[in-house]
Structure formats: C-alpha cells, structure tokens
VOLUMDO-671741 format. One record per atom (N, C-alpha, C): x, y, z; residue in three letters. Coordinates in steps of 0.02 Angstrom, whole numbers, padded with zeros to 5 digits, always signed. Example, Ala and Ser with C-alpha at 12.3 -4.5 7.8 and 13.67 -1.06 7.14 Angstrom:
BEGIN
+00660-00284+00390ALA;+00615-00225+00390ALA;+00660-00165+00390ALA;+00642-00112+00354SER;+00684-00053+00357SER;+00645+00002+00394SER;
END
This chain:
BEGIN
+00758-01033+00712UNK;+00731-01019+00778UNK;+00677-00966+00772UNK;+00627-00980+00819UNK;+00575-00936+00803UNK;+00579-00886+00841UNK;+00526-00858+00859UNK;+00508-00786+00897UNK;+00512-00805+00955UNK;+00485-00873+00979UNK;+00473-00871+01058UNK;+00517-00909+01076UNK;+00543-00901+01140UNK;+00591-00934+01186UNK;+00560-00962+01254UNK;+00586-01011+01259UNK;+00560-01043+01326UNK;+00637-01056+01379UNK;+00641-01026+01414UNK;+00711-01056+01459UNK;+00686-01128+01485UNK;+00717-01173+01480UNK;+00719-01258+01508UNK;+00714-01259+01563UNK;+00685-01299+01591UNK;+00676-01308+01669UNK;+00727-01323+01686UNK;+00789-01386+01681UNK;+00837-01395+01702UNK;+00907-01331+01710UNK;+00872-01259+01657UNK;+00897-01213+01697UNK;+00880-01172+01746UNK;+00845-01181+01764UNK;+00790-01136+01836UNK;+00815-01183+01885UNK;+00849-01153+01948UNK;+00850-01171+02004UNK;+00785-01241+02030UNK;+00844-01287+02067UNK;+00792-01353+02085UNK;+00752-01355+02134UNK;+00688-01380+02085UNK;+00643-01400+02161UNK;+00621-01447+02159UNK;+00581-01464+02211UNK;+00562-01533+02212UNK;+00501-01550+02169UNK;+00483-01613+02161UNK;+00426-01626+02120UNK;+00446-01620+02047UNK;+00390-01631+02010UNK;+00383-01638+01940UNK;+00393-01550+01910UNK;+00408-01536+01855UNK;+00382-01464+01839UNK;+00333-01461+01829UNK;+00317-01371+01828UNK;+00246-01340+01825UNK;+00249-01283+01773UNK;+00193-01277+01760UNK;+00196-01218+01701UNK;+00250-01144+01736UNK;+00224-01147+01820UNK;+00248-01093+01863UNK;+00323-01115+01821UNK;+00369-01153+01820UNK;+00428-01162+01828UNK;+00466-01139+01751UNK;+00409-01110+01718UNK;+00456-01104+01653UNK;+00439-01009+01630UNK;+00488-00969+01619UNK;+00458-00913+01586UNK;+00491-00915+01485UNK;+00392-00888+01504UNK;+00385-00861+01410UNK;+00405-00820+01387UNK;+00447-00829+01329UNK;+00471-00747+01312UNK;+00479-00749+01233UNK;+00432-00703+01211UNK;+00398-00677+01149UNK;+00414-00602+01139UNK;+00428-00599+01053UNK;+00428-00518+01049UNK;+00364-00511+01039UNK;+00328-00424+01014UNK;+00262-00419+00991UNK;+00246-00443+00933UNK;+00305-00453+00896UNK;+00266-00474+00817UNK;+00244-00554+00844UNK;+00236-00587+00877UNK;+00206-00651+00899UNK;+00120-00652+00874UNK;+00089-00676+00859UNK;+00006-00679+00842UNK;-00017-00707+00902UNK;-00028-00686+00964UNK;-00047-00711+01013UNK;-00092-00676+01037UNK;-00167-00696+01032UNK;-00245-00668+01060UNK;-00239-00616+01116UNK;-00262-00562+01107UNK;-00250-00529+01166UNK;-00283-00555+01243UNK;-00330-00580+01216UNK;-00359-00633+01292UNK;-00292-00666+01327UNK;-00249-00712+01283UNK;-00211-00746+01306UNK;-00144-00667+01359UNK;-00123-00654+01321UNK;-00076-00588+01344UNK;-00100-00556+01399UNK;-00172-00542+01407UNK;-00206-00512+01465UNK;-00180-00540+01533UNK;-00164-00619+01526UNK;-00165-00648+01572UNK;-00080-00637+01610UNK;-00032-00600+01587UNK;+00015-00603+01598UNK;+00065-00640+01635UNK;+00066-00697+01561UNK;+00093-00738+01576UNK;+00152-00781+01553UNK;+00167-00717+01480UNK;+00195-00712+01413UNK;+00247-00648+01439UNK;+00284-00636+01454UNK;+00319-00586+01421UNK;+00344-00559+01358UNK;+00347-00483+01351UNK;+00331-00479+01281UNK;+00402-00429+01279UNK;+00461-00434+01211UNK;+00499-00381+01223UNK;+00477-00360+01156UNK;+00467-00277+01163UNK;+00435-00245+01112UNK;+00491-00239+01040UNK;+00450-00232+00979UNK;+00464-00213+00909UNK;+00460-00148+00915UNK;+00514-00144+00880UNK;+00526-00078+00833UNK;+00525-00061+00761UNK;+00483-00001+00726UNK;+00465-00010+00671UNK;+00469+00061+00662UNK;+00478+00077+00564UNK;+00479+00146+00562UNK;+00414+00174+00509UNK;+00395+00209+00540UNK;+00338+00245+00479UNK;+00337+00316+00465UNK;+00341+00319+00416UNK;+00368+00381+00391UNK;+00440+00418+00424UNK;+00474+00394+00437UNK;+00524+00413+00451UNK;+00539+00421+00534UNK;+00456+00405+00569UNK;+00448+00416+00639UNK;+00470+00352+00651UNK;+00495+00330+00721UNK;+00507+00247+00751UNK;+00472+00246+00810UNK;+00422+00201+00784UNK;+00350+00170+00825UNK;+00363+00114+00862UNK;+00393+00102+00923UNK;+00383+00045+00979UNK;+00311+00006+00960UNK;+00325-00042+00937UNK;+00252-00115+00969UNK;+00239-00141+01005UNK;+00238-00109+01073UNK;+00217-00157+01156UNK;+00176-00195+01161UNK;+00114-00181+01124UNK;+00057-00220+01128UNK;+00032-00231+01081UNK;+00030-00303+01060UNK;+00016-00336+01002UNK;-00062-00345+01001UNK;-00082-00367+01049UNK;-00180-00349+01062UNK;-00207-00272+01062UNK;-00172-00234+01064UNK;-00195-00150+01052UNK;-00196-00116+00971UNK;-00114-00173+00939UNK;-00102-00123+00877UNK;-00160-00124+00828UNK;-00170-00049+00805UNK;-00201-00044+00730UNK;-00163-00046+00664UNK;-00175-00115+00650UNK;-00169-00133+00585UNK;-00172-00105+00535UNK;-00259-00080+00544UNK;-00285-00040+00478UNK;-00274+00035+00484UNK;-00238+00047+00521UNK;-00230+00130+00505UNK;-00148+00133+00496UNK;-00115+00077+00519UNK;-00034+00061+00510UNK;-00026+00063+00414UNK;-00076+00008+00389UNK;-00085-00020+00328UNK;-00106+00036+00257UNK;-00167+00085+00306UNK;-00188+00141+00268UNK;-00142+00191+00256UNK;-00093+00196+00306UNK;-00055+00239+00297UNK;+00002+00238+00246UNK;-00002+00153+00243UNK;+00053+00142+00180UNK;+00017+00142+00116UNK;-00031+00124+00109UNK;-00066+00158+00064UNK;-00087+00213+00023UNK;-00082+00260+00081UNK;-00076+00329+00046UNK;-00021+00359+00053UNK;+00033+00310+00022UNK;+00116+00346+00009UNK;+00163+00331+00062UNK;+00123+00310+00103UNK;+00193+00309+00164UNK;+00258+00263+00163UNK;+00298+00254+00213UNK;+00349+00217+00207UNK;+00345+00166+00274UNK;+00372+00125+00261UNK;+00368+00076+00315UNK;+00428+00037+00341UNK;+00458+00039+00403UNK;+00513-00021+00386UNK;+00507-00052+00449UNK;+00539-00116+00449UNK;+00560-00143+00514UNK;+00645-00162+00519UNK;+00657-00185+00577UNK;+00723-00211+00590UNK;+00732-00266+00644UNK;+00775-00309+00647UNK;+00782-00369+00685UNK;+00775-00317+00769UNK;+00762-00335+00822UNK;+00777-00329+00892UNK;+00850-00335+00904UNK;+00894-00281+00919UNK;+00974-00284+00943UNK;+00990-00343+00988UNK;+01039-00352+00993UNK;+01075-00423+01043UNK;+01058-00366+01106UNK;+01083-00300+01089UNK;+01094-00276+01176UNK;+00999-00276+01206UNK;+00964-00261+01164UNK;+00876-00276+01179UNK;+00873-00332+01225UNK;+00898-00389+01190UNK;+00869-00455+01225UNK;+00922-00469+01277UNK;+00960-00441+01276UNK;+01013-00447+01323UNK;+00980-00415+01390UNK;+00978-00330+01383UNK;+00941-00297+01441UNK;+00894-00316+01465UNK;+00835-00370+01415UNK;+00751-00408+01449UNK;+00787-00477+01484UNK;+00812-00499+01475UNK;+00803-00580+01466UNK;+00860-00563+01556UNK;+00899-00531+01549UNK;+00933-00501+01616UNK;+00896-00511+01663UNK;+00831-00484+01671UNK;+00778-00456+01702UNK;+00741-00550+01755UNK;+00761-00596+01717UNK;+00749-00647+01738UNK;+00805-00697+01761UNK;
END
C-alpha cells in the first residue's frame, strides 16, 4: 500500500447522481512527490512527516516549500539524518477529522 489513500465513494454518505471528484477526499503524507502547483490548490490533504536531523525533529508540512539542498548539505558535512513510519495514533487523529 502506498502513501496515498482515497476513501471510496460507497463510503461517503449517498447522493444522488453519478460521483464527482467533490465526493472523494485525498489523503497523502508529505513525502508524496506532488508539484506544488497541484497542492496549492487544496485539494490533497497532506498529514505531515517527521524526520530527525542532527538530533533536532523537523515536521514536513510542506512538500512544495522543503529545501532539499540545504537538508542534503547538511548531511554532507557530517550530519545525521533519520526518518520514521507516521504513528497509527497520527493517522488516526487526521483521518478523524473527516
């Protein structure tokens, strides 16, 4: 299973007619590769990454904002880097929200 989730239309409350894009929500973490043009449009929800550098833990809210090259340089000159999966209670508290 990948990064992104789509809830099914046949679980969203019924309406009439055919479905519509309206009828489905997107739900992506930030590590997703998705254009920041597209994200602008808010239409994606995004539940943020968590990552550690140098020992600090850096939230990823916005995947169209992050710097790469100063994330990258930094591991370069010695640093440390880690990531970790998103907790059950994370997607539990976002996905609530809908």
């Amino acid at each position: 299973m990948g990064a992104l989730n789509l809830l099914r239309y046949k679980e969203l409350p019924i309406k009439r007619g055919e479905p519509s894009m309206s009828d489905y929500v997107i739900i992506t973490d930030t590590s997703a590769d998705i254009p920041a043009d597209i994200l602008d449009k808010g239409q994606i929800h995004l539940i943020p990454m968590v990552y550690q550098l140098n020992g600090e833990e850096c939230p990823h809210r916005n995947p169209g904002n992050w710097d790469s090259r100063a994330f990258y340089d930094k591991l370069r000159a010695g640093g440390t880097g880690s990531t970790s999966q998103i907790s059950p209670a994370t997607y539990t508290d976002f996905l609530n929200r809908f």
